[in-house]
Steps between C-alpha positions, in 0.01 A plus 500: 500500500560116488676506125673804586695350825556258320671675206714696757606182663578334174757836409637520867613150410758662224697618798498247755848378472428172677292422228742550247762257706261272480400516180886522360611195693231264426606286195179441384426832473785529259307288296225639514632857354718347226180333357346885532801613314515222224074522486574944423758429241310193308158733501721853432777441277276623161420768707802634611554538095202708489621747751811529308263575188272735688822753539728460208318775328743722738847576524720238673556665767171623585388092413711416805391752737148406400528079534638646900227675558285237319687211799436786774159479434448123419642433893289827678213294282575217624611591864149615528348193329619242738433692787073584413556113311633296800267653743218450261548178363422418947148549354379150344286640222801706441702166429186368355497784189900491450514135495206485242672734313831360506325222354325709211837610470633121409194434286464794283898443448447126343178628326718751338715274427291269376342738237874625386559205428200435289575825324897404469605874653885598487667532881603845462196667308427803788824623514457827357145517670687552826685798335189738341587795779296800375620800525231686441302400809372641763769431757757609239291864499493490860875403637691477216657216292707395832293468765232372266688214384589468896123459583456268211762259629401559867141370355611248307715334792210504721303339248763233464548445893108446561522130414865456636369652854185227487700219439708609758241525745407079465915410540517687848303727751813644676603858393848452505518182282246688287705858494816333412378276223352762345745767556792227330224456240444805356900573521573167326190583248679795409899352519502227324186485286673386228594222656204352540370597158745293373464207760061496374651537149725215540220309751211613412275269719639697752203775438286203578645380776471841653132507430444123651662652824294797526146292480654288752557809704127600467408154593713510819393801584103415427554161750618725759151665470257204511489447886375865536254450229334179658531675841240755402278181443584415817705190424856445653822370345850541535671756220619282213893677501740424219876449690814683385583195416266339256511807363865460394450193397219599281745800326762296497307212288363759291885626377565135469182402276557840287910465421357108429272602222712749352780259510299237291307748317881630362616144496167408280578832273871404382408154423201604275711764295 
């Protein structure tokens, strides 16, 4: 009965219009849900490209009509995610498995790369993987070519939005900061996706960067955990808390390092050619 107060308390917070005041007129928090939009579009750009894959099989019109339904869906997913998520992530071991896996997340993604590397792999190699809709499938049989290509996008967005929601989760614990950030997200993800494939294409450290920010995401959000874990030892300490500010200051060094590197890296380039 506990988790499920808590859950109601965490959506009667959508519609407490005090909250949003405060929320909206709090500068910080401003900053706080630009870095949740600019975190979506780094992690999503690709895969806004693979939605537009997934439904070019149809007409145009019906590829429209499906990409709405497909953003419906992504923010009902979402809605829901932050609200279970937020009230949730009140639960230490709850922080304690997201911000493990949020750092999983950061090392399988420079073990990847690693191995890539090794193997030389071309950038753009899974683009028609994204595309291989069958037609023959079960969900085809069942709804039609329509609404299955609906459910496949509806899927394929929630699949995308898992890691965006965790990350989220270790930036802020307050539903409106987290329901606008990812709300702008997903309808930046899907606006200007192109964009930022060309801003990774032109920086491409930028991928990295992204990844460096989510592990230190897991991290803050693992700290926040450790004076509950010692508690159940029964030792006492204070809760080691990383400020809005630091954590600024820690993004904003992280742009400045990345647009560094590429700088020199180009600079390095042109002078060897």
């Amino acid at each position: 009965m506990g988790i499920l107060h808590l859950i109601g308390e965490t959506y009667a917070q959508f519609f407490d219009g005090n909250m949003w005041i405060d929320i909206l007129t709090r500068p910080a928090n401003w900053g706080l849900i630009a870095t949740l939009v600019v975190m979506e579009g780094l992690l999503s750009a690709d895969n806004a490209i693979a939605l537009s894959l997934q439904v070019r099989h149809l007409p145009v019109k019906q590829q429209k009509k499906a990409l709405m339904y497909g953003l419906w869906g992504a923010y009902l997913f979402r809605f829901i995610a932050i609200g279970l998520g937020t009230a949730l992530t009140k639960l230490w071991f709850i922080k304690l498995i997201g911000g493990s896996y949020l750092l999983w997340m950061m090392i399988s993604f420079f073990t990847k790369m690693y191995k890539d590397r090794k193997q030389n792999n071309i950038d753009d190699e899974g683009e028609e993987s994204h595309s291989s809709f069958n037609k023959g499938s079960f969900l085809v049989r069942m709804f039609g070519v329509f609404w299955a290509t609906i459910i496949s996008v509806e899927m394929m967005d929630i699949a995308f939005s898992v890691d965006s929601v965790l990350a989220a989760f270790g930036i802020s614990d307050l539903v409106g900061i987290l329901l606008l950030g990812g709300m702008l997200g997903i309808l930046m993800m899907r606006g200007v996706a192109q964009l930022f494939t060309k801003l990774l294409a032109k920086v491409p450290e930028l991928e990295v960067t992204a990844y460096v920010l989510i592990g230190f995401i897991g991290l803050k959000m693992l700290l926040s955990t450790v004076h509950e874990i010692v508690a159940l030892f029964g030792i006492t300490m204070h809760e080691i808390h990383i400020t809005h500010l630091q954590f600024f200051i820690f993004i904003a060094l992280s742009f400045a390092v990345t647009f560094m590197v590429n700088h020199f890296k180009k600079r390095k380039e042109s002078l060897t050619v």
